[in-house]
N, CA, C and O atoms as a CHARMM CRD file, in Angstrom:
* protein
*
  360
    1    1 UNK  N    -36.90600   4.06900 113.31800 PROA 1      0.00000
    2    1 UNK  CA   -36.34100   5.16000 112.54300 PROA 1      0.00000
    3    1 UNK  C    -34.83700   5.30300 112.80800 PROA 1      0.00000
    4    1 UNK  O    -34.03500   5.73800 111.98100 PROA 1      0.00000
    5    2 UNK  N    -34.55400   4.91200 113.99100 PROA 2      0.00000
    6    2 UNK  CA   -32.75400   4.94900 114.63600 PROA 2      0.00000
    7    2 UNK  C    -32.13100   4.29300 113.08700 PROA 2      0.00000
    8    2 UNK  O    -31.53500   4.78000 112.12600 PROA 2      0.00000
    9    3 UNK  N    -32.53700   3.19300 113.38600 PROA 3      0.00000
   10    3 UNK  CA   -32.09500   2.39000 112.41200 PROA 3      0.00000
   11    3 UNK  C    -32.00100   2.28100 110.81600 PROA 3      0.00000
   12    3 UNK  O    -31.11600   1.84300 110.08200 PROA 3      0.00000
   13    4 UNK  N    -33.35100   2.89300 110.54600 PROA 4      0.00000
   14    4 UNK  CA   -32.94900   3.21900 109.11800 PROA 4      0.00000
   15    4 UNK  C    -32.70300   4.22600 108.64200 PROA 4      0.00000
   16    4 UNK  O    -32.77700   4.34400 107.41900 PROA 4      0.00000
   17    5 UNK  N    -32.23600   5.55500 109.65400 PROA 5      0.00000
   18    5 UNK  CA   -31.39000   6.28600 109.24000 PROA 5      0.00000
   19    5 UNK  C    -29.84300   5.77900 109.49900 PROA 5      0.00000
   20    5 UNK  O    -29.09200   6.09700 108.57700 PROA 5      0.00000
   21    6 UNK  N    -29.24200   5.07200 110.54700 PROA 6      0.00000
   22    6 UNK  CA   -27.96000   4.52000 110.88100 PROA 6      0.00000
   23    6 UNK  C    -28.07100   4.01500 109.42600 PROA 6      0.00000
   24    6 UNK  O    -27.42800   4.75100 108.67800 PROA 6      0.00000
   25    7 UNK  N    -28.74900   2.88300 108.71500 PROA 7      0.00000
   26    7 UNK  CA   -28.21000   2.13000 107.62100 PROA 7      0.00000
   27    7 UNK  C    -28.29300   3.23400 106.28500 PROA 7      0.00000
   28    7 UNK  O    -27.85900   2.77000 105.23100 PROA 7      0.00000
   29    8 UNK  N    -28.86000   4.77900 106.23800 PROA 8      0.00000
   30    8 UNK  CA   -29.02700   5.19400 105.32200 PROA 8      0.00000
   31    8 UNK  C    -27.54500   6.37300 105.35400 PROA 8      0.00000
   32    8 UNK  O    -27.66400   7.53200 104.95400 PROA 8      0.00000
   33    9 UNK  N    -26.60200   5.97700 105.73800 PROA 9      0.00000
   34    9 UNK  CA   -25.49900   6.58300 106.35300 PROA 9      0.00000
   35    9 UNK  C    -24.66900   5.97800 105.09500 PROA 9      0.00000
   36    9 UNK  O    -24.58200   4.76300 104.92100 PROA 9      0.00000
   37   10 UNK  N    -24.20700   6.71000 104.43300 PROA 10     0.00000
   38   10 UNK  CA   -23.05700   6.29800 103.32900 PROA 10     0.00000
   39   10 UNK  C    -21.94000   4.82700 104.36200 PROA 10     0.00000
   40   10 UNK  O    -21.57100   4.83700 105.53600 PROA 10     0.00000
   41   11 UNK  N    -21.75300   3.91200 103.41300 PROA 11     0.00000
   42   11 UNK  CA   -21.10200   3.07200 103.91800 PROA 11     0.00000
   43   11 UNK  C    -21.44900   2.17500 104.59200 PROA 11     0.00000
   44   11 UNK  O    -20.82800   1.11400 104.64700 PROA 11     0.00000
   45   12 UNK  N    -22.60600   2.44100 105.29600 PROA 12     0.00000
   46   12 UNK  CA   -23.06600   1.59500 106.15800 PROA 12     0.00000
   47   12 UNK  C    -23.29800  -0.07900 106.28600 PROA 12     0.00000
   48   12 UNK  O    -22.92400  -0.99200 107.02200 PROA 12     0.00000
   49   13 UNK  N    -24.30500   0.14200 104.89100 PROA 13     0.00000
   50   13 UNK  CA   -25.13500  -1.32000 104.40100 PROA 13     0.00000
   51   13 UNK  C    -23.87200  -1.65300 103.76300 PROA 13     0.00000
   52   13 UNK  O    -23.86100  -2.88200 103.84200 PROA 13     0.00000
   53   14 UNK  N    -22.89000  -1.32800 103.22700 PROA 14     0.00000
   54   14 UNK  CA   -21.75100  -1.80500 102.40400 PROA 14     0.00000
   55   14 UNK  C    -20.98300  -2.63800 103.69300 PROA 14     0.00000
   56   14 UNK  O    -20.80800  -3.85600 103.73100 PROA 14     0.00000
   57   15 UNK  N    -20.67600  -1.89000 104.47800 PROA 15     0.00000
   58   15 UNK  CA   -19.90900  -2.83400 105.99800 PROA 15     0.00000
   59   15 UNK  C    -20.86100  -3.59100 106.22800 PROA 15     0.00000
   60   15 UNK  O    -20.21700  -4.60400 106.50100 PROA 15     0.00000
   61   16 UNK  N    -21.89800  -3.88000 106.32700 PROA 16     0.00000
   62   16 UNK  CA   -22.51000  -4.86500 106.70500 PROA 16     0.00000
   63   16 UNK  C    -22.58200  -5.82400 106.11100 PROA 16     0.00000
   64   16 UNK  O    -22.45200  -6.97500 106.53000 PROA 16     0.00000
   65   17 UNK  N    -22.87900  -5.33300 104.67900 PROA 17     0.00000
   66   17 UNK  CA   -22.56000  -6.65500 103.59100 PROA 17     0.00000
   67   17 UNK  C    -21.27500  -7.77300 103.70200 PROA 17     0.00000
   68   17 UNK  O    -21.12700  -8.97700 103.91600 PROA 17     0.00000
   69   18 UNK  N    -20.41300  -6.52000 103.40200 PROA 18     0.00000
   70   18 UNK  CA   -19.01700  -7.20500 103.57100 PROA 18     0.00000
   71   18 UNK  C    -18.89200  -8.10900 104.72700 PROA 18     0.00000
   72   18 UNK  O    -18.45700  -9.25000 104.56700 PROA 18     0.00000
   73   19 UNK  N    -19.30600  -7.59200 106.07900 PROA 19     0.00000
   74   19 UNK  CA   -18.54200  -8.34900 107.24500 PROA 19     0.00000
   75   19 UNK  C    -19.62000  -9.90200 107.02700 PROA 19     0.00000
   76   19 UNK  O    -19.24800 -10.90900 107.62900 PROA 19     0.00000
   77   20 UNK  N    -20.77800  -9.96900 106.24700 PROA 20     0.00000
   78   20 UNK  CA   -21.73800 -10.75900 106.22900 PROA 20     0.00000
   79   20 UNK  C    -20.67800 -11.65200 105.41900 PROA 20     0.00000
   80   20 UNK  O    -20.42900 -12.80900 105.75900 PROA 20     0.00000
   81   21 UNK  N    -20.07700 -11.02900 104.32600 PROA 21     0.00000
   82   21 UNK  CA   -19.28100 -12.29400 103.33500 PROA 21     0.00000
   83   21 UNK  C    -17.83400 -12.58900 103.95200 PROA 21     0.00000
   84   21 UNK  O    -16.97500 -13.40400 103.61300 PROA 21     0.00000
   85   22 UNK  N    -17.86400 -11.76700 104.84000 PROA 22     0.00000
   86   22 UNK  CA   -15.84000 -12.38500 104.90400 PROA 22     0.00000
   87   22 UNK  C    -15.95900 -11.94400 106.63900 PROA 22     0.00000
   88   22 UNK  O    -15.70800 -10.80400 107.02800 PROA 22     0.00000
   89   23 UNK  N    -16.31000 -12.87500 107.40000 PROA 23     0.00000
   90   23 UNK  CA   -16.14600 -12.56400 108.36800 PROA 23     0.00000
   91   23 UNK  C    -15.40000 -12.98300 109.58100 PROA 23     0.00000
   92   23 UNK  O    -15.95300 -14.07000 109.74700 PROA 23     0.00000
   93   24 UNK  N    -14.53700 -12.89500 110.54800 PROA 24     0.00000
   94   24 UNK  CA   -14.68800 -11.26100 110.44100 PROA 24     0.00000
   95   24 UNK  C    -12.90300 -10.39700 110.00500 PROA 24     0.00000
   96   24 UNK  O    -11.80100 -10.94200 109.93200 PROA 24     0.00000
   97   25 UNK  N    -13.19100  -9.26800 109.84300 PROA 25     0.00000
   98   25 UNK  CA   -12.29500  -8.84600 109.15000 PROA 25     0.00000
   99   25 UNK  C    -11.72900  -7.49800 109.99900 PROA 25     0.00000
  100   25 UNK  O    -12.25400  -6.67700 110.75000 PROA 25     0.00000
  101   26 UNK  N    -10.23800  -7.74200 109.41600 PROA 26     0.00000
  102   26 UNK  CA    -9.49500  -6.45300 110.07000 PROA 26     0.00000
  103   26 UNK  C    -10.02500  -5.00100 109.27500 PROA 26     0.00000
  104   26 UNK  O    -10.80000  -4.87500 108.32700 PROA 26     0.00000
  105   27 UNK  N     -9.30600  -4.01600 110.03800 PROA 27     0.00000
  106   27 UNK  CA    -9.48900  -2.57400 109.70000 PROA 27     0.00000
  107   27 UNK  C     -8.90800  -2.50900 108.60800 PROA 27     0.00000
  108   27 UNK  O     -9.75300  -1.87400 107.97600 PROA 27     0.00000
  109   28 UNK  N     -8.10800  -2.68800 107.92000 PROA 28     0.00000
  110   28 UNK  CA    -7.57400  -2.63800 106.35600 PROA 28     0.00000
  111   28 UNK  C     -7.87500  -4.12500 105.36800 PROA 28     0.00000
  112   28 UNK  O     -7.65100  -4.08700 104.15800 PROA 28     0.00000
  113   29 UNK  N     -8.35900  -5.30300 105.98900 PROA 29     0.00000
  114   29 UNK  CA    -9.02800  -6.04000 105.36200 PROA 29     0.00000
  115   29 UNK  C    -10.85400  -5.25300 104.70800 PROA 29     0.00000
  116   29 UNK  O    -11.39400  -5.23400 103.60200 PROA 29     0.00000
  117   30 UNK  N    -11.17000  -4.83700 105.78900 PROA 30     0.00000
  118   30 UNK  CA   -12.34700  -4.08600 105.58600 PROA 30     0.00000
  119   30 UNK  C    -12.62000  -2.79800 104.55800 PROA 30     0.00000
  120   30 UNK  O    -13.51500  -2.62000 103.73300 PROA 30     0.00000
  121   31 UNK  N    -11.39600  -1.91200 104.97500 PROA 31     0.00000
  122   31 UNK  CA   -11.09200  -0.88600 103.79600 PROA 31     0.00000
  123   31 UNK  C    -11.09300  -1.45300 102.70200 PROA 31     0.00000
  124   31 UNK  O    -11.94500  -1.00300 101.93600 PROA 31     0.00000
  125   32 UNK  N    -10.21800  -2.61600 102.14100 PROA 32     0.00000
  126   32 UNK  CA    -9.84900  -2.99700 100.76700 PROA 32     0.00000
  127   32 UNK  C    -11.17200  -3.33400 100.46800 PROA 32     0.00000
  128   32 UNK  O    -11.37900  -2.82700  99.36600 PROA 32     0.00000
  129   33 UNK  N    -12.49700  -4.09400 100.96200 PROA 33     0.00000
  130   33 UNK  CA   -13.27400  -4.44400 100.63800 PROA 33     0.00000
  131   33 UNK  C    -14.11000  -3.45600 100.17800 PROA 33     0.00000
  132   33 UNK  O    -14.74000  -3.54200  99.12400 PROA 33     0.00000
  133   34 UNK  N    -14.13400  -2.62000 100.85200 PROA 34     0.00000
  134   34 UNK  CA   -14.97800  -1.47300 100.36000 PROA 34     0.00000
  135   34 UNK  C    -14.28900  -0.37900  99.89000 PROA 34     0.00000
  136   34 UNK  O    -14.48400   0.78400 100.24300 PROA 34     0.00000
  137   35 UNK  N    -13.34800  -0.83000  98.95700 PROA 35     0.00000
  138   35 UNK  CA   -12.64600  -0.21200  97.73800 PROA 35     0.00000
  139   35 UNK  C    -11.95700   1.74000  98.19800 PROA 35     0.00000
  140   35 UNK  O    -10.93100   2.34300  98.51400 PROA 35     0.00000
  141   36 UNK  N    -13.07000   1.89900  97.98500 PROA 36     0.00000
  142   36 UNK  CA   -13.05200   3.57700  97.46400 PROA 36     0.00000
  143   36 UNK  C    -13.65100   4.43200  99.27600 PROA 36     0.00000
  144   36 UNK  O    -13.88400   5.63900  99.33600 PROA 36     0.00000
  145   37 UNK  N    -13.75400   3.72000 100.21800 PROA 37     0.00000
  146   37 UNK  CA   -14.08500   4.42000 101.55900 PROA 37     0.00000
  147   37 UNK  C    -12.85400   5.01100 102.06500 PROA 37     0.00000
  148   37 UNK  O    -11.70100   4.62000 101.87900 PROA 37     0.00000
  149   38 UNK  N    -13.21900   5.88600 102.64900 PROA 38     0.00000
  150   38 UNK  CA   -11.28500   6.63800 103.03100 PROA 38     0.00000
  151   38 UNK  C    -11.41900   6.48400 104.94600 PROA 38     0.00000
  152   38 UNK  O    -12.45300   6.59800 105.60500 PROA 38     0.00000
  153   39 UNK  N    -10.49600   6.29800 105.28400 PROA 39     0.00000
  154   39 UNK  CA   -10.18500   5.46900 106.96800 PROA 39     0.00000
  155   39 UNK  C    -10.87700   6.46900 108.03100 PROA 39     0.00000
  156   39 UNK  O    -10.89700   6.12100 109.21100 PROA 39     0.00000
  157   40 UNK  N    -11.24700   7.27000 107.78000 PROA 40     0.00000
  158   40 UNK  CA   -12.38700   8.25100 108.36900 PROA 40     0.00000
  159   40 UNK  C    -13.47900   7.95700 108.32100 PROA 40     0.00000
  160   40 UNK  O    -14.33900   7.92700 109.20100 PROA 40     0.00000
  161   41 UNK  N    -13.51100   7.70900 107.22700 PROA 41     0.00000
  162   41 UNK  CA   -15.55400   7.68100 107.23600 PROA 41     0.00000
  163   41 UNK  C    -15.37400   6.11900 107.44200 PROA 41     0.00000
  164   41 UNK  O    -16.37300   5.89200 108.12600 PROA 41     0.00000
  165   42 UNK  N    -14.72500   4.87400 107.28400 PROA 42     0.00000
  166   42 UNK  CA   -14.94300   3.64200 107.39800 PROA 42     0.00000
  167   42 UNK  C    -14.73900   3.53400 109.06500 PROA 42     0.00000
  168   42 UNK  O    -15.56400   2.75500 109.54200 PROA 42     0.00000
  169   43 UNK  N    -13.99900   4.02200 109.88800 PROA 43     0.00000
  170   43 UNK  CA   -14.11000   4.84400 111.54600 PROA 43     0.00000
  171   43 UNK  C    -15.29600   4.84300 112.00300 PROA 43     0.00000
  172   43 UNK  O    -15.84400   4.18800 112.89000 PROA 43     0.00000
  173   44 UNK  N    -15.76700   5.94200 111.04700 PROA 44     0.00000
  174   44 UNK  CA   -17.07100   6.47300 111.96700 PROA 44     0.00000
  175   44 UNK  C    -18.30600   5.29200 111.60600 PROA 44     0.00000
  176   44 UNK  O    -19.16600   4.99100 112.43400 PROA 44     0.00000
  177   45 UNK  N    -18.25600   4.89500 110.70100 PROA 45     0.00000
  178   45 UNK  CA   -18.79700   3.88200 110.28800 PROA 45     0.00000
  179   45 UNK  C    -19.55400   2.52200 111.70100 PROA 45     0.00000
  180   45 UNK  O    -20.56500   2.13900 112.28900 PROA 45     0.00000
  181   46 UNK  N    -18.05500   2.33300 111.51700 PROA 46     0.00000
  182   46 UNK  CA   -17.61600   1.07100 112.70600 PROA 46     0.00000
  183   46 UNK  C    -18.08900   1.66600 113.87700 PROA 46     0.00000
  184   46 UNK  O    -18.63300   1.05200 114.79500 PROA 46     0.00000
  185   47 UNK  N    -17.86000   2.96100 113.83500 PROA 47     0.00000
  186   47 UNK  CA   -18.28200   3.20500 115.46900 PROA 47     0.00000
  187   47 UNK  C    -19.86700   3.22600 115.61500 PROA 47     0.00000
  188   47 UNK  O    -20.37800   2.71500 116.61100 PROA 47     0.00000
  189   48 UNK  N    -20.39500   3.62800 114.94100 PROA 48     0.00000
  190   48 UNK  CA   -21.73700   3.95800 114.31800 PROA 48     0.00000
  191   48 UNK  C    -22.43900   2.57600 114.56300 PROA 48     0.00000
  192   48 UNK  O    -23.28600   2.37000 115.43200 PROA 48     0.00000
  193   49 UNK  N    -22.02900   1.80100 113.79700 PROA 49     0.00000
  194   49 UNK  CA   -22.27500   0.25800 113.51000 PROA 49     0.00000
  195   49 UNK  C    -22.10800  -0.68300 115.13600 PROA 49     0.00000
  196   49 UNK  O    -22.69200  -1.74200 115.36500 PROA 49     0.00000
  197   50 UNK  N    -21.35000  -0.10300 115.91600 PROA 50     0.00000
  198   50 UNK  CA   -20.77800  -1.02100 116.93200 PROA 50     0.00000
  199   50 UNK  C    -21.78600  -0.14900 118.46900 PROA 50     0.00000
  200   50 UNK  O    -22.16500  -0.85000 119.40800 PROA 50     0.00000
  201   51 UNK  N    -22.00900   1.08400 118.44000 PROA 51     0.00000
  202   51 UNK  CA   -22.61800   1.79700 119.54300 PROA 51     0.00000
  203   51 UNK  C    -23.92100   0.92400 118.83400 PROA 51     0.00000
  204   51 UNK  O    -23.91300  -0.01100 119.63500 PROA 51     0.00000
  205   52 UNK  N    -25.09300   0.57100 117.83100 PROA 52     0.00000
  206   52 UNK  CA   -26.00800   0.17300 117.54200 PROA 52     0.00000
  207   52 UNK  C    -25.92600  -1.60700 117.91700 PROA 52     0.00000
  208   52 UNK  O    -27.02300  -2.12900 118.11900 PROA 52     0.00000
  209   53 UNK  N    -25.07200  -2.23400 117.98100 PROA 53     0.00000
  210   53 UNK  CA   -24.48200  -3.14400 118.41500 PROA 53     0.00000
  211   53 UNK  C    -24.86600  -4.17800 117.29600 PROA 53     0.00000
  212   53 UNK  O    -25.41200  -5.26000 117.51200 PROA 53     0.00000
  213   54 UNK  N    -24.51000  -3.69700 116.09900 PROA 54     0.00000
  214   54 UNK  CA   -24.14700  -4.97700 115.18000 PROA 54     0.00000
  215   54 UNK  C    -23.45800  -5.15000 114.76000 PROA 54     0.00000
  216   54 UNK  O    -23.36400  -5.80100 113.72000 PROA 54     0.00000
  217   55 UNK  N    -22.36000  -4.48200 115.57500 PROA 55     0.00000
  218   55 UNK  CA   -20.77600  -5.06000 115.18700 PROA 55     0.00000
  219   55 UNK  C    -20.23300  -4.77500 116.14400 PROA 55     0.00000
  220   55 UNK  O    -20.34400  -3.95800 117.05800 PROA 55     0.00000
  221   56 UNK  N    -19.18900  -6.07200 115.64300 PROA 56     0.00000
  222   56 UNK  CA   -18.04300  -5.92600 117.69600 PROA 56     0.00000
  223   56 UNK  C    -16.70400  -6.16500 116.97100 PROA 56     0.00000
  224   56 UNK  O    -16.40200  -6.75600 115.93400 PROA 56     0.00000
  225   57 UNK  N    -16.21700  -5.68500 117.63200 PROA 57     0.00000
  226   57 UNK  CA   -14.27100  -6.18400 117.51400 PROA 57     0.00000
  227   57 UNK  C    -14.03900  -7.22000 118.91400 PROA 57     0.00000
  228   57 UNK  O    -14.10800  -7.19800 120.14300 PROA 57     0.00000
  229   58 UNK  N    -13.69200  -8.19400 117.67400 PROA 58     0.00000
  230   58 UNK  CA   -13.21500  -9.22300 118.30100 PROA 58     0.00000
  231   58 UNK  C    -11.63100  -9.56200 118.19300 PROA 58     0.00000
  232   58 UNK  O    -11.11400  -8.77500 117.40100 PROA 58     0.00000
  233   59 UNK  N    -10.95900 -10.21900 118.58000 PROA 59     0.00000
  234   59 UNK  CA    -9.57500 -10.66700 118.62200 PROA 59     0.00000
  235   59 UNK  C     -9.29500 -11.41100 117.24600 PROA 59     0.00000
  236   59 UNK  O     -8.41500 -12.24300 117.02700 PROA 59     0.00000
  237   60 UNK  N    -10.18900 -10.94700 116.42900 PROA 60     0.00000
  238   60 UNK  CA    -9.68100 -11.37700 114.71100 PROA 60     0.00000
  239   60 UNK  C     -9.81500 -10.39200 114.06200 PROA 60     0.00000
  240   60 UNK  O     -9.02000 -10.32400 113.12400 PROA 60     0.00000
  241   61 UNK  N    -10.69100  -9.34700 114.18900 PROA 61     0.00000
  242   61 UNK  CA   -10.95300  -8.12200 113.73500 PROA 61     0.00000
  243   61 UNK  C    -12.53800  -7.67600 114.10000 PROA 61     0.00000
  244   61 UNK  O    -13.11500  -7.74100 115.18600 PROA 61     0.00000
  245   62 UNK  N    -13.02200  -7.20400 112.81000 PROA 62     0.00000
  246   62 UNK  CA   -14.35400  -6.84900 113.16700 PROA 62     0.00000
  247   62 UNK  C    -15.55500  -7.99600 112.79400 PROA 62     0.00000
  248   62 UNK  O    -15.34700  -8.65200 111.77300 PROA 62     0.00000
  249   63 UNK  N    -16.61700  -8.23700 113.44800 PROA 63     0.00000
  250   63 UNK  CA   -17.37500  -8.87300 112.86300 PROA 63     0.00000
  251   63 UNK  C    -19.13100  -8.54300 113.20100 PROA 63     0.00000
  252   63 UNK  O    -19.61500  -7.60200 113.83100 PROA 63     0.00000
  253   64 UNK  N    -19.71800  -9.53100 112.62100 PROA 64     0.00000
  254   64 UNK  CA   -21.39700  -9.06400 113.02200 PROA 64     0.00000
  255   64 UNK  C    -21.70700  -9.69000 114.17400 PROA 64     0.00000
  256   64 UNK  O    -21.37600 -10.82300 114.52500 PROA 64     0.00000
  257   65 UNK  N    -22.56900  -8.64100 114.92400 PROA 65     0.00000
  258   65 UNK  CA   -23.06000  -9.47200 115.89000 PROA 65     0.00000
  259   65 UNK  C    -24.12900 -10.46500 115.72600 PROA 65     0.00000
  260   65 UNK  O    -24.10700 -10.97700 114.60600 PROA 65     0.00000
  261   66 UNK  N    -25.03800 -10.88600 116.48700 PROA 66     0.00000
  262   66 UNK  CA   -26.25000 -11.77100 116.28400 PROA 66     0.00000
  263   66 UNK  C    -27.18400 -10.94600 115.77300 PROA 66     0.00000
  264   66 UNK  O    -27.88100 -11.15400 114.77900 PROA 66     0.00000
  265   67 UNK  N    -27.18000 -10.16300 116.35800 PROA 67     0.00000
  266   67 UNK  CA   -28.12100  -8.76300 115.91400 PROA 67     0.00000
  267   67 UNK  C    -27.97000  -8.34700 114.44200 PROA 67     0.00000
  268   67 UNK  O    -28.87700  -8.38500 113.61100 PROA 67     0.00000
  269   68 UNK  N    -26.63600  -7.92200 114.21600 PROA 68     0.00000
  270   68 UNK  CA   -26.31800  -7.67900 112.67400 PROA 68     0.00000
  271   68 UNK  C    -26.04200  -9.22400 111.95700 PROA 68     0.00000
  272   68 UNK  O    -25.85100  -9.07300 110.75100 PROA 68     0.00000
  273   69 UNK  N    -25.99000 -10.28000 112.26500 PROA 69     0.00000
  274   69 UNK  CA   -26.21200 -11.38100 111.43800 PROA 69     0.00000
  275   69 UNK  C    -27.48600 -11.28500 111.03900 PROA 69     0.00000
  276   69 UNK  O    -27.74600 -11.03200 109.86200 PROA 69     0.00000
  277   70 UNK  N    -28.27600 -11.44200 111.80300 PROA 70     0.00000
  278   70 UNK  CA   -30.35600 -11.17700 112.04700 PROA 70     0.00000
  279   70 UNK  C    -30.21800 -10.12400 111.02100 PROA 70     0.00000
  280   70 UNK  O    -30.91700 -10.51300 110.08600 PROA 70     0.00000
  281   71 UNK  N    -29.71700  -9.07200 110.73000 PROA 71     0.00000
  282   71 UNK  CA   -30.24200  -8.53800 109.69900 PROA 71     0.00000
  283   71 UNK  C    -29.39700  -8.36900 108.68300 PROA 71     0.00000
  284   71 UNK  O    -29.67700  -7.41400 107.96000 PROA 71     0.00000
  285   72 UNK  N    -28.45600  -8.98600 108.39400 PROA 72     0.00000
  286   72 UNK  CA   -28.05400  -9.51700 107.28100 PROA 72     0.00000
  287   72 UNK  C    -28.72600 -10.21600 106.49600 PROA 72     0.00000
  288   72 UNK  O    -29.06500  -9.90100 105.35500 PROA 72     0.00000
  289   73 UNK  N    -28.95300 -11.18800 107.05500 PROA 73     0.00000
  290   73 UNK  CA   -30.30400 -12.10600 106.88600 PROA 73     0.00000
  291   73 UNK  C    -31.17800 -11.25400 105.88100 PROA 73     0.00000
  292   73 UNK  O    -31.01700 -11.14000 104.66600 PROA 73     0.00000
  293   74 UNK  N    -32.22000 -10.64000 106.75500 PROA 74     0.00000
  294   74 UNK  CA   -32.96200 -10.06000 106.13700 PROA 74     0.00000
  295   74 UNK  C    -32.67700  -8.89200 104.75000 PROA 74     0.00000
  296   74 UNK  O    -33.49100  -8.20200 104.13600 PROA 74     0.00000
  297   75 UNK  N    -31.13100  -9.03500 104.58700 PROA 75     0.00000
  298   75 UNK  CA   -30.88300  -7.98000 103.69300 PROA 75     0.00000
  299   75 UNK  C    -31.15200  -8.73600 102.07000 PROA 75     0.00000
  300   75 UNK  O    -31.63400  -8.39300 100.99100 PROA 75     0.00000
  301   76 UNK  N    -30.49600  -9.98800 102.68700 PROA 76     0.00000
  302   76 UNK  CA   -30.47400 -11.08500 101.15900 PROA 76     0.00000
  303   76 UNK  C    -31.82500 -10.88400 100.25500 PROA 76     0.00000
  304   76 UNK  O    -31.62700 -10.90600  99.04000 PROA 76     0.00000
  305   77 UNK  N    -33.05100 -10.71000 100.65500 PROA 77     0.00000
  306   77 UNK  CA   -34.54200 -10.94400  99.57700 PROA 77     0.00000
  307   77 UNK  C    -34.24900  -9.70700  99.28600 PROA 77     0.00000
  308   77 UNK  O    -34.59400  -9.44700  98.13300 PROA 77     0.00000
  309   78 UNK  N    -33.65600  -8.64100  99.94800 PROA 78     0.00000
  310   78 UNK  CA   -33.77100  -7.28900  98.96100 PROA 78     0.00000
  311   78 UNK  C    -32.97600  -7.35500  98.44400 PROA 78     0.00000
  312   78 UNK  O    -33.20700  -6.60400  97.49600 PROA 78     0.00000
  313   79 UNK  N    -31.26400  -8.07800  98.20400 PROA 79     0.00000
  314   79 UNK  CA   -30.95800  -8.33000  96.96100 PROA 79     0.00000
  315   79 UNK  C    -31.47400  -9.14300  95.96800 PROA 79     0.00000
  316   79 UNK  O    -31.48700  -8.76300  94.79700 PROA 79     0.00000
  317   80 UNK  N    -31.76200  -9.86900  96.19800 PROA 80     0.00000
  318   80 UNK  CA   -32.12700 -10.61400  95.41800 PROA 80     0.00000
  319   80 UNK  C    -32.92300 -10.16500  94.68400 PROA 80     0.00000
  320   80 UNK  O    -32.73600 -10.56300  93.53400 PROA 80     0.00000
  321   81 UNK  N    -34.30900  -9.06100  94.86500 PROA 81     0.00000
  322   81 UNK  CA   -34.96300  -8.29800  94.57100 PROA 81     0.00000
  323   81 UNK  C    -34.06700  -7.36300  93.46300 PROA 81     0.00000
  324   81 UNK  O    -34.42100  -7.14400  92.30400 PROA 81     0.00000
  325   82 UNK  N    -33.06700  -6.96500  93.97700 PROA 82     0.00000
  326   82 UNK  CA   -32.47400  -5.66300  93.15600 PROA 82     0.00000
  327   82 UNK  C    -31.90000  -6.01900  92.08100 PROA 82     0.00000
  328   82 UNK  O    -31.78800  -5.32600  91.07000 PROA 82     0.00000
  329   83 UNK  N    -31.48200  -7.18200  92.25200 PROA 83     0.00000
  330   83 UNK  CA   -30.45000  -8.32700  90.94700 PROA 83     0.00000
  331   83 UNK  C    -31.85500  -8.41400  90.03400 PROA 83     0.00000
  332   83 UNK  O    -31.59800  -8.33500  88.83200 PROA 83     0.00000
  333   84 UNK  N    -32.92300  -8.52300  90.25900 PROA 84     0.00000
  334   84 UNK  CA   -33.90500  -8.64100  89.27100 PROA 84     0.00000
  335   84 UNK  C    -34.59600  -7.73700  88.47500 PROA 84     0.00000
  336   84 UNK  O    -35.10500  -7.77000  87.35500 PROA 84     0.00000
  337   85 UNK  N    -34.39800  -6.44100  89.88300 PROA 85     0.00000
  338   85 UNK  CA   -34.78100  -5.55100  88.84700 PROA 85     0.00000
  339   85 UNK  C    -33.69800  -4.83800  88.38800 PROA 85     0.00000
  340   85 UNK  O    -34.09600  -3.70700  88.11200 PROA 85     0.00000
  341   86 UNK  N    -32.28800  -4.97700  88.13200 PROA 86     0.00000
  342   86 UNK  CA   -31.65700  -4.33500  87.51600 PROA 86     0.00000
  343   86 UNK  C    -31.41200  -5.30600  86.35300 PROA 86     0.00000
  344   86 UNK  O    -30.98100  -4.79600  85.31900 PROA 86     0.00000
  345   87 UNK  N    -31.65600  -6.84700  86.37100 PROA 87     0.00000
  346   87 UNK  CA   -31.81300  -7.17600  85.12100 PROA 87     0.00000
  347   87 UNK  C    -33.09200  -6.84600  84.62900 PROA 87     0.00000
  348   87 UNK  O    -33.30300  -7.28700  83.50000 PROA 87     0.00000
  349   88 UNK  N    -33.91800  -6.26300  85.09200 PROA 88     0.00000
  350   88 UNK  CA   -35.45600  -5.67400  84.26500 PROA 88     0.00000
  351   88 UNK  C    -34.80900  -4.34400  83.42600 PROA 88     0.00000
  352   88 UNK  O    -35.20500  -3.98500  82.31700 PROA 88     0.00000
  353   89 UNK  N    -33.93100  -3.82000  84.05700 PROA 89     0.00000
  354   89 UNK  CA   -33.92600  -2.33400  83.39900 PROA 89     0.00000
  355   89 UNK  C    -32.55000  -2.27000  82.83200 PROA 89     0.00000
  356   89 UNK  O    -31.76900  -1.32700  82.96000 PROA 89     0.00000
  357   90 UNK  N    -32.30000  -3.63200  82.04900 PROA 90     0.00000
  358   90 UNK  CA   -30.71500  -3.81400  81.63200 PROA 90     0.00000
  359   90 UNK  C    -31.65400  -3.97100  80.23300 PROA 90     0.00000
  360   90 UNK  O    -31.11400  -4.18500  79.14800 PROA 90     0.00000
């Protein structure tokens, strides 16, 4: 339950995505990615994300840990899932 309230946290699954495609990325590389997040809540985010330990700052910026790779992973069939059903209801 820790956990899927941490990922049901505005922003959350979006940083995870991202650091999954471009990794790893600075604090304003990361903002731009996630467009419309304001440097507060993308903060608490990271901190959020990094005390759960699937993300670390490293000496390139931020990235996933093994832990948050592992469930990155597992995030892909539920897109893939969602790409289908939003072409069902297109």
């Amino acid at each position: 339950m820790v956990l899927l309230e941490a990922l049901g946290k505005r922003w959350a699954l979006r940083v995870i995505w991202e650091l999954s495609n471009n990794n790893p990325c600075t604090f304003r590389e990361l903002q731009s990615l996630c467009e419309e997040v304001s440097p507060t809540s993308l903060n608490n985010r990271l901190k959020d994300l990094r005390q759960l330990g699937l993300v670390e700052l490293t000496s390139h910026g931020y990235a996933l840990t093994n832990y948050g790779r592992s469930l990155s992973d597992l995030l892909l069939p539920l897109d893939r899932w969602a790409n289908d059903w939003a072409d069902w209801l297109a």
